[in-house]
N, CA, C and O atoms as CSV, one atom per row, in Angstrom:
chain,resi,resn,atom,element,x,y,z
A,1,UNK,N,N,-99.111,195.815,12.838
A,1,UNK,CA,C,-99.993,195.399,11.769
A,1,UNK,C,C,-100.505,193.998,12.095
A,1,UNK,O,O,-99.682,193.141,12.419
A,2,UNK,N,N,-101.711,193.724,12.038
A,2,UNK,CA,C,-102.316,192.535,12.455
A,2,UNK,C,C,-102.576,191.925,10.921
A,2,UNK,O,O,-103.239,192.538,10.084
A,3,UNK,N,N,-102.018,190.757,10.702
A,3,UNK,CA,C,-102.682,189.755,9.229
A,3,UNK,C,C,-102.942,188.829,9.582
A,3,UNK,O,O,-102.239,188.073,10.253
A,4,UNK,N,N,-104.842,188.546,8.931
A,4,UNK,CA,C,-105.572,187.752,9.428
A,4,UNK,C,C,-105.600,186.566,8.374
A,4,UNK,O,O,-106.049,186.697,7.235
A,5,UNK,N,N,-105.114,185.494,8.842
A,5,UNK,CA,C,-105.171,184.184,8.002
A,5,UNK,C,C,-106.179,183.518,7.780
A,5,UNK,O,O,-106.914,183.387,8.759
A,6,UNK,N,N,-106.589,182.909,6.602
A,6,UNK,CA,C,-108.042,181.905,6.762
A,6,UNK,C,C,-107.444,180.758,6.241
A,6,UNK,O,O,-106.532,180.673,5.418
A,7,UNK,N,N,-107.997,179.991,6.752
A,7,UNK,CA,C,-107.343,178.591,6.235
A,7,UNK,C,C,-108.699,177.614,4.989
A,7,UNK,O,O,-109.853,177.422,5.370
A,8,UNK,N,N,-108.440,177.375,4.267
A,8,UNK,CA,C,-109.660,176.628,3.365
A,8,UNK,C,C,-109.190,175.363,2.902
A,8,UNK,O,O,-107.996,175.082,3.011
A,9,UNK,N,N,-109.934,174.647,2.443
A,9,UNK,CA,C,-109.444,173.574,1.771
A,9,UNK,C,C,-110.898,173.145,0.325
A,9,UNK,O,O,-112.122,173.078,0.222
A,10,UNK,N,N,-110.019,173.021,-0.255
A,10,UNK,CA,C,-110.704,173.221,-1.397
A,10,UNK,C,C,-110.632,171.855,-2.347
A,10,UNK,O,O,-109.825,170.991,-2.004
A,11,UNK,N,N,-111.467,171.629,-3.555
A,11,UNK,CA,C,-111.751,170.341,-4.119
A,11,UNK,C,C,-111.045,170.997,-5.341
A,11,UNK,O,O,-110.988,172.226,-5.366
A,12,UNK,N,N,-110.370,170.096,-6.605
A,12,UNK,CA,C,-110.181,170.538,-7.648
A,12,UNK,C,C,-110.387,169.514,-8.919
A,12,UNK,O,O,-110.064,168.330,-8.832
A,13,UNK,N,N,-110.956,170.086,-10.110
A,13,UNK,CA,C,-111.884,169.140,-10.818
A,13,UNK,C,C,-110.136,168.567,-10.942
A,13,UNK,O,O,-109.055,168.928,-10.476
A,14,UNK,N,N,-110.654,167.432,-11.896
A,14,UNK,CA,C,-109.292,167.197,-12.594
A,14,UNK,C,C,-108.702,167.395,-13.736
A,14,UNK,O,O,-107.613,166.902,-14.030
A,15,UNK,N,N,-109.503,168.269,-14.599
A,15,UNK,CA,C,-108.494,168.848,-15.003
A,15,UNK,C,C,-107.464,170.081,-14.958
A,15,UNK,O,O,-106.455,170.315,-15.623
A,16,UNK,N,N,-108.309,171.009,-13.581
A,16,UNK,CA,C,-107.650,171.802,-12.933
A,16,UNK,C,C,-106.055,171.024,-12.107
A,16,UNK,O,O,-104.872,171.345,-12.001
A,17,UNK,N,N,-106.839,169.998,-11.720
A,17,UNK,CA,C,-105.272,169.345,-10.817
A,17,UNK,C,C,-104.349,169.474,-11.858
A,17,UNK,O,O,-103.380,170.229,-11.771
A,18,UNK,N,N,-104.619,168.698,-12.960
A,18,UNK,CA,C,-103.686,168.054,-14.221
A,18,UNK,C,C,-102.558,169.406,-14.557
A,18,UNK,O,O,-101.327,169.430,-14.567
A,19,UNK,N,N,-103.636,170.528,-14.828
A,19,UNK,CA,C,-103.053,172.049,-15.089
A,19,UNK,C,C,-102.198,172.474,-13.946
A,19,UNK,O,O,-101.079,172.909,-14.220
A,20,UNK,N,N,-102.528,172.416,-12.853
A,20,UNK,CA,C,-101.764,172.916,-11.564
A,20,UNK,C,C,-100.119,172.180,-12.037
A,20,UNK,O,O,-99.212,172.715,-12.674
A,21,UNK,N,N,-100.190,170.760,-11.436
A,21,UNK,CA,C,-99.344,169.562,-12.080
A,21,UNK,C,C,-98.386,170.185,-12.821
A,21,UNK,O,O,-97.287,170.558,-12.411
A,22,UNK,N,N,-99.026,170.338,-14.421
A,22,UNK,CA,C,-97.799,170.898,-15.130
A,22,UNK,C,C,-97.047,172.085,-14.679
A,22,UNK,O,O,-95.838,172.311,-14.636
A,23,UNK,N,N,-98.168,172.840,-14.328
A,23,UNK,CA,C,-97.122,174.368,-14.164
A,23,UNK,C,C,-96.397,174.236,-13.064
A,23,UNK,O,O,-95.399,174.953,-13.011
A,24,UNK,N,N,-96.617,173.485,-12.113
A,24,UNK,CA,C,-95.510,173.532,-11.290
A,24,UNK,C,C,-94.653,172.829,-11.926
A,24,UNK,O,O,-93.638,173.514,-12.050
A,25,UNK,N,N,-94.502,171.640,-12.480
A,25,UNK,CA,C,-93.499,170.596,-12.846
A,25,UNK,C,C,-92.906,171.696,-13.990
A,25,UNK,O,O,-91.703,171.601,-14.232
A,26,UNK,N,N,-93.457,172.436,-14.501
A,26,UNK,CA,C,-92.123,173.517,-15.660
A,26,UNK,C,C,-91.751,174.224,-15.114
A,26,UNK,O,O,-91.539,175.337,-15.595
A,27,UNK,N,N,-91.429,173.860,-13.554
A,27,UNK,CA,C,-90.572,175.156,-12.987
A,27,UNK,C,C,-89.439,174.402,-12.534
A,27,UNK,O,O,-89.779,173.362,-11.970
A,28,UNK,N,N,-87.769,174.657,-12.622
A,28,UNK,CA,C,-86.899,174.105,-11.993
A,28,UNK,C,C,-86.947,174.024,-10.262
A,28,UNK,O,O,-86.795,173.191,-9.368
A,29,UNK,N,N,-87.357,175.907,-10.486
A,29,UNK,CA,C,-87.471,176.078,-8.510
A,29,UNK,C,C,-89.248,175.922,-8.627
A,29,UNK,O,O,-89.949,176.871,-8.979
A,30,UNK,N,N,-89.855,174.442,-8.236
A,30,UNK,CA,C,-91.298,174.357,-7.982
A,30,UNK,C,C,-91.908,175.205,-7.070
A,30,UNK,O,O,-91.295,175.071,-6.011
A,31,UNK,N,N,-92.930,176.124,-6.927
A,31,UNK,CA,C,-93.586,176.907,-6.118
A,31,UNK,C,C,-94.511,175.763,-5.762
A,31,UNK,O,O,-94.831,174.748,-6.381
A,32,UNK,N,N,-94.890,176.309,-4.405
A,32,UNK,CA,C,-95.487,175.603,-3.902
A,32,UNK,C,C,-96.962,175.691,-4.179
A,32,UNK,O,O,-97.362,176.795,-4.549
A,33,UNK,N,N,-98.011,174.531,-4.041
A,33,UNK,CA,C,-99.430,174.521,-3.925
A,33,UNK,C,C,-100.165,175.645,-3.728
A,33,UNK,O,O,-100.909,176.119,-4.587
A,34,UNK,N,N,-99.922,176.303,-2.150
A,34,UNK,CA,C,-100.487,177.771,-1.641
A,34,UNK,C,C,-100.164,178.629,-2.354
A,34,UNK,O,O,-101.062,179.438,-2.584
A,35,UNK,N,N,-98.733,178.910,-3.073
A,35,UNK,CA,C,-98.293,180.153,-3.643
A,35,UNK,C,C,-99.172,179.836,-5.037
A,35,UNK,O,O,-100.009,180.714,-5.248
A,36,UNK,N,N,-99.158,179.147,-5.672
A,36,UNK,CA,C,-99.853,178.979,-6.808
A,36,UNK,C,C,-101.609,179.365,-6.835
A,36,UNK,O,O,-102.225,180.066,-7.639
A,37,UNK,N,N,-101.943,178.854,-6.020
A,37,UNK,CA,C,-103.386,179.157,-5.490
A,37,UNK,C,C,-103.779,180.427,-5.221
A,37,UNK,O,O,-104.884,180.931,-5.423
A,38,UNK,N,N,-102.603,181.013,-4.654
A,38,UNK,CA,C,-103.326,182.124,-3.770
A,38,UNK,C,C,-102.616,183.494,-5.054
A,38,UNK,O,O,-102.899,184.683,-5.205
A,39,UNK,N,N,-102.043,182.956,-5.464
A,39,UNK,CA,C,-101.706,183.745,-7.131
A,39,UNK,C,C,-102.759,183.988,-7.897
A,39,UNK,O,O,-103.256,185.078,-8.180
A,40,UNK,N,N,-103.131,182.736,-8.275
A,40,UNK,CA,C,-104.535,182.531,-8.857
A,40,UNK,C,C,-105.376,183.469,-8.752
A,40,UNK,O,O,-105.709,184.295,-9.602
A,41,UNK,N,N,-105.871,183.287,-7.250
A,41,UNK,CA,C,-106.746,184.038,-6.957
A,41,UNK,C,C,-106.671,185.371,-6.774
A,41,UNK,O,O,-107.611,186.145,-6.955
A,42,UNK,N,N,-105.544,185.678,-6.409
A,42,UNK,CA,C,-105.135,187.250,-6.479
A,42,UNK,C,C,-105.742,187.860,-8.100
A,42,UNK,O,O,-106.583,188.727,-8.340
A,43,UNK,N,N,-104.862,186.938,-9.090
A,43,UNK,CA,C,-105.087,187.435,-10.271
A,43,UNK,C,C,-106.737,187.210,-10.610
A,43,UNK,O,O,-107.536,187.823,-11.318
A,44,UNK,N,N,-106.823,186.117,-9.813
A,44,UNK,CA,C,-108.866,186.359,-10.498
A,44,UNK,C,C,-109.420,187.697,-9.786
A,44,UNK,O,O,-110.166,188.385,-10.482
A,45,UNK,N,N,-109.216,188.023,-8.830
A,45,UNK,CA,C,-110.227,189.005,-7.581
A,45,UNK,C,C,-109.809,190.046,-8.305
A,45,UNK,O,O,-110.686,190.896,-8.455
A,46,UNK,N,N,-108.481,190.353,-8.955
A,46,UNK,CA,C,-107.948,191.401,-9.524
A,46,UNK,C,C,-108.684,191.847,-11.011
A,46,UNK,O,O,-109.068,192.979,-11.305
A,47,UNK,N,N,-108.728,191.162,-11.480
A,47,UNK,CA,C,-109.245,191.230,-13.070
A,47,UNK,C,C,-110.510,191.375,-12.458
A,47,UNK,O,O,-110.394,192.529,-12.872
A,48,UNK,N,N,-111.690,191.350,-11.838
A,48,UNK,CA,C,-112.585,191.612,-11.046
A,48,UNK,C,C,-112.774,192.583,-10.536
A,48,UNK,O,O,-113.849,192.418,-9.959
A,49,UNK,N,N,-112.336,193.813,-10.296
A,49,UNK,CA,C,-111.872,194.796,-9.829
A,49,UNK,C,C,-112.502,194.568,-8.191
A,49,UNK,O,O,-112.890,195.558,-7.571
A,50,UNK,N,N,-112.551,193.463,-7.691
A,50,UNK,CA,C,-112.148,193.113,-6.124
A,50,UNK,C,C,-110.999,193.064,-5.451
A,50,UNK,O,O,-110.993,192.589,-4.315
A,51,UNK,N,N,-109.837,193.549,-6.041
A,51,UNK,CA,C,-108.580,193.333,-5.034
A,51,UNK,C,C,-107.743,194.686,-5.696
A,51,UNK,O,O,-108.389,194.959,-6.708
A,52,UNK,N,N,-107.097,195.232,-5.631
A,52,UNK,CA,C,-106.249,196.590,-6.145
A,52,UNK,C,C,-105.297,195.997,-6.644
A,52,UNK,O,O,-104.718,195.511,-5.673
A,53,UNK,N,N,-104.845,195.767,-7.398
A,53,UNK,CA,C,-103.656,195.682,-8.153
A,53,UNK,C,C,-102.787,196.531,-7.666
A,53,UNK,O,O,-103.129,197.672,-7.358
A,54,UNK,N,N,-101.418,196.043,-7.518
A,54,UNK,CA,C,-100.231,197.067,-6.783
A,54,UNK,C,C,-99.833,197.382,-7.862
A,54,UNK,O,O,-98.648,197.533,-7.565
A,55,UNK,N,N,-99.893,197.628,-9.007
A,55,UNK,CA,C,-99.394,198.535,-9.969
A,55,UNK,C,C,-97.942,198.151,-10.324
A,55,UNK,O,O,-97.329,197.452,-9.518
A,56,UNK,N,N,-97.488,198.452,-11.184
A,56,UNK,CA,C,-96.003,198.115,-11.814
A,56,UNK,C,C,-94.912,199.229,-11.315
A,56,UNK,O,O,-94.947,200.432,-11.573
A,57,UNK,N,N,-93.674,198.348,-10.330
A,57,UNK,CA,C,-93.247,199.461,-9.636
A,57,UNK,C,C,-92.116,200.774,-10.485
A,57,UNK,O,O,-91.049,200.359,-10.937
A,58,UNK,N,N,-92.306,201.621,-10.566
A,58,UNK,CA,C,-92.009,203.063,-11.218
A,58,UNK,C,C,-91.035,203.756,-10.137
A,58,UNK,O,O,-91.308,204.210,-9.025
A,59,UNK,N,N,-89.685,203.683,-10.899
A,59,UNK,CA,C,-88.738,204.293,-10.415
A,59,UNK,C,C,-87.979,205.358,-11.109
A,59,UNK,O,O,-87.444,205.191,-12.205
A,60,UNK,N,N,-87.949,206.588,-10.352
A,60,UNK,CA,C,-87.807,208.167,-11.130
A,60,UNK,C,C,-86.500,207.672,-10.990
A,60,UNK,O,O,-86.246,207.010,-9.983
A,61,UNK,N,N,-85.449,207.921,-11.998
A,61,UNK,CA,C,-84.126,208.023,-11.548
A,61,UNK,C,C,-83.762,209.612,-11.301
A,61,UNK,O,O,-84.011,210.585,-12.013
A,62,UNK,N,N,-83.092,209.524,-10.056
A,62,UNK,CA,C,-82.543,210.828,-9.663
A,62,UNK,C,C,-81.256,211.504,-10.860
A,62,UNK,O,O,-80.409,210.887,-11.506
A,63,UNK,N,N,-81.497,212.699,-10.811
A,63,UNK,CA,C,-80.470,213.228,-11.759
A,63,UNK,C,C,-79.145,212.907,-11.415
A,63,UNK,O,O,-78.760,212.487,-10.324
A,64,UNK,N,N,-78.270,213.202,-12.722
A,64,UNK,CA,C,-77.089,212.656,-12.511
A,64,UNK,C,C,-76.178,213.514,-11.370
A,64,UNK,O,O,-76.567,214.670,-11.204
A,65,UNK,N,N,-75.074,213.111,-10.607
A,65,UNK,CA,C,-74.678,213.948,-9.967
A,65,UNK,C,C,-75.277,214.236,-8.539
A,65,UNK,O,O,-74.645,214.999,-7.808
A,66,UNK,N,N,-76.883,213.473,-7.928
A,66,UNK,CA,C,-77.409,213.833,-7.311
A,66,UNK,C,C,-77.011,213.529,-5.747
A,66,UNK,O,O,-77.407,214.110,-4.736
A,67,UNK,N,N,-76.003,212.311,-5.891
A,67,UNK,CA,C,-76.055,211.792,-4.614
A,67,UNK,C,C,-74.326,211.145,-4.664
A,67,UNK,O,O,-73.431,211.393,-5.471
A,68,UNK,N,N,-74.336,210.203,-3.394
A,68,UNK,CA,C,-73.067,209.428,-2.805
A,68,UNK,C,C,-72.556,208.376,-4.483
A,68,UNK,O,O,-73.447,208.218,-5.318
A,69,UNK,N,N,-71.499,207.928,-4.692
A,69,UNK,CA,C,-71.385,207.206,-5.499
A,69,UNK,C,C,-71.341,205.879,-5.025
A,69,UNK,O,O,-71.267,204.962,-5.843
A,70,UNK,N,N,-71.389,205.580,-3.428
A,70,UNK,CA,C,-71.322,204.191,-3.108
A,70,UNK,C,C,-72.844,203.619,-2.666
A,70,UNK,O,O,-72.959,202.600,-1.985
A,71,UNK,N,N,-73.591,204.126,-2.972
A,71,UNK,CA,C,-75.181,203.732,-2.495
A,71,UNK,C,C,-74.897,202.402,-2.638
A,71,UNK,O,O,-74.496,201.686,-1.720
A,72,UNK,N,N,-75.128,201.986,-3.968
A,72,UNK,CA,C,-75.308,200.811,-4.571
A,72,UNK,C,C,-74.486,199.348,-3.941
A,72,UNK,O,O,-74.882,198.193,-3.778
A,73,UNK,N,N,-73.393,199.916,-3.732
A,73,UNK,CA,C,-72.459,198.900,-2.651
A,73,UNK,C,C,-73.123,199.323,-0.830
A,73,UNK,O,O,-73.166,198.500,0.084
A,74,UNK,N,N,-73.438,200.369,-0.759
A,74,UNK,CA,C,-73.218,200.485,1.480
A,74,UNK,C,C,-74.729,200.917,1.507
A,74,UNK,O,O,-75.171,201.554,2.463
A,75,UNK,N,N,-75.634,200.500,0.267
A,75,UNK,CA,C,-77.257,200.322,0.738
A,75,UNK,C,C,-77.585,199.846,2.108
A,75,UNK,O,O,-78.177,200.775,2.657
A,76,UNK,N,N,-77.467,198.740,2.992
A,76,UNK,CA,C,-77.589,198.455,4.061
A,76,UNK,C,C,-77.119,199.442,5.377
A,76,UNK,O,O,-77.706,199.594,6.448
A,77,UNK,N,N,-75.958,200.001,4.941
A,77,UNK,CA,C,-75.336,201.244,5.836
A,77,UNK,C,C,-76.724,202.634,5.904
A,77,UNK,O,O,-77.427,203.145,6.776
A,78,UNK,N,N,-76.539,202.759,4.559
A,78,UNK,CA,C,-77.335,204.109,4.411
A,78,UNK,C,C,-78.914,204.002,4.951
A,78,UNK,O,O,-79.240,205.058,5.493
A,79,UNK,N,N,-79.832,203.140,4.947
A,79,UNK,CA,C,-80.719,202.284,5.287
A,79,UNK,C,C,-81.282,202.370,7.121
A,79,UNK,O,O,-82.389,202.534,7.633
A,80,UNK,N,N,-80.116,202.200,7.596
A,80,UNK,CA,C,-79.415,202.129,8.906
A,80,UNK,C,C,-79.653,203.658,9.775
A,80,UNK,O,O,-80.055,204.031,10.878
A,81,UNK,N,N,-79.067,204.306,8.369
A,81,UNK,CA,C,-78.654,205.181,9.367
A,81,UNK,C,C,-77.470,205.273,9.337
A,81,UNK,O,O,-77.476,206.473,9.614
A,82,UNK,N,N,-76.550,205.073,9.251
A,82,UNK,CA,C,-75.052,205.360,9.915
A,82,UNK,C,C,-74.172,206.007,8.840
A,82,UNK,O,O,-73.008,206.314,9.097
């Protein structure tokens, strides 16, 4: 799989900075500048119907009885292979 990077640099009024500012500062674990940005924009291109939304992930639970009882602990084993 080839992912093609673009690099930009961009101006921000100030009261966009000011807004950036807080929301990172109300986070204990601060995200960084890029992750915030490129969030952003995901969520703008998205509401736009320019980018696909990955959808909310939907998990069937298998019936009871269906399988190993140690998945949940030897996930990495089973995964594997072995």
């Amino acid at each position: 799989m080839v992912v093609s990077v673009k690099r930009a640099t961009i101006t921000l009024s100030d009261d966009l900075e000011e807004a950036v500012e807080r929301y990172v500062e109300a986070h204990d674990a601060r995200p960084a500048l890029t992750a915030v940005i490129q969030a952003a924009l995901r969520q703008y291109l998205t509401d736009r119907g320019y980018l696909r939304s990955s959808g909310p992930l939907r998990i069937t639970p298998a019936r009871k009885g269906s399988g190993r009882r140690d998945v949940s602990k030897a996930h990495d084993r089973y995964l594997a292979g072995r």
